[in-house]
N, C-alpha and C positions, 0 to 999 in steps of 0.2 A: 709688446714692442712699442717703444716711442717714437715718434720723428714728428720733429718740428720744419715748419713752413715760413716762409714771411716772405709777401710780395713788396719790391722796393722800387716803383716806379712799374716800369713793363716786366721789370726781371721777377720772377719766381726762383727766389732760393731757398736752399737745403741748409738748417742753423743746426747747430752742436749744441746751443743755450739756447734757452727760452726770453724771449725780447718781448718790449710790447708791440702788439699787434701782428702779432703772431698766431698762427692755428699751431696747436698740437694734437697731434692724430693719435691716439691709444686703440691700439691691435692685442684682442686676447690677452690683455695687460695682467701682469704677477701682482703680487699683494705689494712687491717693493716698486713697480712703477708705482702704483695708485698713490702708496707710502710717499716719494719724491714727489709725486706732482701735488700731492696735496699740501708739502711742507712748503717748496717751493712757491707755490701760486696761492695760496692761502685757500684752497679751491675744498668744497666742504664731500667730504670723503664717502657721504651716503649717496653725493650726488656722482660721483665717479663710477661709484660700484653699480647703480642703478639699471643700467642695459645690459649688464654679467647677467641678469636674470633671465633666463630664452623666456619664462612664464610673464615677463614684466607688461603692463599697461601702457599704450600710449597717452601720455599725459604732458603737462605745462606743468610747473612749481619756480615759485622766485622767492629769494630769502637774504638779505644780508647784502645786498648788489649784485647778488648771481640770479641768473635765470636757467631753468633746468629743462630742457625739450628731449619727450625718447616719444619715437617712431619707430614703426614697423618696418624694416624693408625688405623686398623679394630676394631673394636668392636661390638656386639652381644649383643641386649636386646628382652627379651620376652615380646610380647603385645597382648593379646585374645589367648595365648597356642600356637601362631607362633611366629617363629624367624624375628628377622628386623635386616637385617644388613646396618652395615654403618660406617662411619669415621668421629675421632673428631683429631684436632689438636695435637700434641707433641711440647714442645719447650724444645730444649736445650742450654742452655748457659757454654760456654767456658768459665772461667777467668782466671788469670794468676795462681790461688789458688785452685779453685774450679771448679765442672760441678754441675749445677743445673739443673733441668727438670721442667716443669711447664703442667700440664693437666687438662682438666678440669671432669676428670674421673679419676677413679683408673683403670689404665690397668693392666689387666693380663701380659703384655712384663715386665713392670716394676717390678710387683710381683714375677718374676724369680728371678729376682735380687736381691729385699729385701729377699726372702728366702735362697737366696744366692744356686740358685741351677746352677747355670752360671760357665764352669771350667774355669779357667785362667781369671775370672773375678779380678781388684782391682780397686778402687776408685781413686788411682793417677796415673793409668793409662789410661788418658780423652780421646786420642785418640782410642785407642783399646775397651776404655768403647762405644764409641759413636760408634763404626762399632758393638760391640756386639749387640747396641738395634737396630739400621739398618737393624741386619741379622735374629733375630728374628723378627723383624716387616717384613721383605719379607716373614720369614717361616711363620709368623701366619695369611698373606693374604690368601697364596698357602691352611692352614688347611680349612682356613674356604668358601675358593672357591670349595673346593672338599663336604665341606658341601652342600653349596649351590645347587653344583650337584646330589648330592642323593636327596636331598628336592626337588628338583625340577622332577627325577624321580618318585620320590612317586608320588608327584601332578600328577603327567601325569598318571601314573594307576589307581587313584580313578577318573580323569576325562573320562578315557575309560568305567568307572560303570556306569557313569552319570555324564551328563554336569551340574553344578554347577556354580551359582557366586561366592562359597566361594574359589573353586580352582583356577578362575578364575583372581580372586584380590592375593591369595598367589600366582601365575606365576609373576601379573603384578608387585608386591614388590619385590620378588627375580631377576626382570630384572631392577628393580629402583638401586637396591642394586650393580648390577654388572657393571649400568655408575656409582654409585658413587666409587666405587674398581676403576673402569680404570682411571674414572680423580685425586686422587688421587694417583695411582701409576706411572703414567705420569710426574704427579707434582714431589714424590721422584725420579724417577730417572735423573731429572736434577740436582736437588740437588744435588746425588752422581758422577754424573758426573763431577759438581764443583767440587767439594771436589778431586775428581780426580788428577784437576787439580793443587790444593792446598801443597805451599812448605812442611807444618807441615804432611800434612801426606807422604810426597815421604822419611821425613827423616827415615821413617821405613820401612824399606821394608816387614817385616811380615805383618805388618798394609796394606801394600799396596795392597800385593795378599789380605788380609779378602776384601777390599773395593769393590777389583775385584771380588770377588765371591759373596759380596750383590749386585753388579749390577746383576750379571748371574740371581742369583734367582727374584732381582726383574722383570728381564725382562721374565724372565720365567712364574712368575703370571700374566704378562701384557699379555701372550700371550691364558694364560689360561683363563682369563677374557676375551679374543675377540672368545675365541669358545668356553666358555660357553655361552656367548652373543650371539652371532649367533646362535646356538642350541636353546637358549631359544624362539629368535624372529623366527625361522621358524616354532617351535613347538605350538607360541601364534598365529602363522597364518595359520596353520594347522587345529588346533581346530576354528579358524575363520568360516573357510571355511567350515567347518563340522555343526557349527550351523548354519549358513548361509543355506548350504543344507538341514538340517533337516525343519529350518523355511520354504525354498521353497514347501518341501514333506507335509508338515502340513497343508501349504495353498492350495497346490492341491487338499489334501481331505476337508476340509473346503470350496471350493469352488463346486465340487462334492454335497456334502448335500443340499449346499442353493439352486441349480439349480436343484435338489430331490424334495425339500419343496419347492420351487417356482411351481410344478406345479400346486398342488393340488386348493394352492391361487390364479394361475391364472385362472382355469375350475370357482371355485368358485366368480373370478370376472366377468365372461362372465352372469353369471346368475344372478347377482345385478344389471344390467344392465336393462335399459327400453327398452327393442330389443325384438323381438318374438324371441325366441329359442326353438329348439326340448326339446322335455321330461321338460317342465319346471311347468309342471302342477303335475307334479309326484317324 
C-alpha cells in the first residue's frame, strides 16, 4: 500500500501524486508499488526492497544522493490471549526530494505521524523527520519493556499458585522477546552513532542535540532490557530449582510406598516357595 504526505504550512495533507517534499509511506508494498516508486522517484530498488527482509541488519548506506537508514522497531501481536513481542525492519530513504519509509507492517510510530499527533513535525523537514521516528522508536521500546515487566510479574504470582507449563512457556517467550529488544537496539544504536558522525546532520544543531537525546534513550532501553533480562533468567532459574526440588520431595515419598508395598510381596514370596516354612499350613 502507498500513501503519500506533504505538510503545507500547519496543514498536513493526504496527496494522490507524489510532490517534492513529500513523505511516502510503503505498507507490505507489492513488487508493482516498489516497481512505481522506483520509476517514478528514481529511488534505487535494492534500497526499497531492503526492510522486506524480517532477517535484515540495522544499518546506514548512501549512494548516488540517496541515503538508506533500516531500523529495528518493536511491535506487539496477540497469539492464544498472550502478548509476543518482537521487531520487524523500518527503512528509510533520503532523496534529494523526498523521505520514504518502507515496512512490512503498519507501525503504531508511523501512525503518530499520519495522524499528525507529532508537534514540530513537517514533511520537508527529512532530517528532523528521521530523529522524530528514531525518538519515538527508542520511547516505544522503553513502553513496551516496562510491559514486559508487569507481564512477566503477573507470570511469577500465578506461578507461586502452581507450577504450570503454561506460565512456564509465557517466561520463556517474554525472555525470547527481550534478546530479540537487545540485538535490535544494539544494531540502532550504531546506526545513530553514524549518523552522529554525519555532515547533514551537524549542519543543524537543534537536530543534533534531538540525535543526542535518541541515543540517551536508546541506551537507556538497552540498559533496561539487560535487567530485565537478567531478572527474568534468574527468576526462570529460581523456579527451576524449585521444581526440581519439588520432583526430589515426590520421589522421596514414591519411593517410601513401594519399599511399604514391597513387603507384603516379599512375606508372600517366601511362601510360593518349595522350602518348609513355619505357619505355612495355616
Amino acid at each position: 500500500m502507498i500513501e503519500t504526505f506533504k505538510s503545507v504550512g500547519d496543514q498536513f495533507n493526504i496527496l494522490d501524486t507524489f510532490e517534492e517534499g513529500a513523505w511516502i509511506k510503503l505498507t507490505s508494498p507489492t513488487e508493482q508499488d516498489i516497481s512505481n516508486i522506483s520509476t517514478s522517484l528514481g529511488v534505487d530498488m535494492d534500497y526499497l526492497k531492503a526492510a522486506l527482509d524480517e532477517e535484515e541488519r540495522s544499518r546506514i548506506e548512501m549512494d548516488n544522493g540517496q541515503t538508506l537508514i533500516v531500523v529495528d522497531i518493536p511491535i506487539v501481536e496477540i497469539d492464544s490471549k498472550s502478548y509476543i513481542y518482537t521487531t520487524v525492519p523500518l527503512g528509510i530513504i533520503v532523496t534529494s526530494q523526498n523521505i520514504i519509509t518502507v515496512c512490512l507492517k503498519d507501525t503504531i510510530i508511523l501512525k503518530d505521524f499520519v495522524e499528525n499527533r507529532v508537534k514540530s513535525f513537517f514533511t520537508y523537514k527529512k532530517t528532523r523527520f528521521i530523529l522524530q521516528i528514531l525518538y519515538r522508536n527508542a520511547a516505544k521500546y522503553l513502553m513496551y519493556l516496562r510491559q514486559i515487566d508487569k507481564e512477566s510479574s503477573r507470570i511469577e504470582k500465578e506461578l507461586h499458585k502452581s507450577m504450570k507449563n503454561k506460565e512456564l512457556i509465557q517466561l520463556l517467550s517474554l525472555e525470547k522477546s527481550l534478546v530479540y529488544f537487545s540485538t535490535s537496539l544494539k544494531g540502532n544504536e550504531i546506526v545513530m552513532e553514524k549518523m552522529l558522525r554525519l555532515d547533514y546532520v551537524k549542519k543543524y544543531p537543534e537536530d543534533t542535540e534531538l540525535l543526542q537525546d535518541v541515543i540517551i534513550e536508546n541506551k537507556q532501553a538497552i540498559e533496561m532490557t539487560k535487567i530485565y533480562s537478567d531478572i527474568l533468567s534468574g527468576t526462570m532459574d529460581a523456579f527451576a530449582s524449585v521444581i526440581s526440588n519439588n520432583v526430589n520431595i515426590i520421589m522421596k515419598f514414591l519411593t517410601s510406598v513401594t519399599i511399604v508395598m514391597s513387603i507384603p510381596t516379599m512375606i508372600a514370596s517366601f511362601y510360593g516357595m518349595n522350602v518348609h516354612l513355619p505357619l505355612q499350613e495355616h
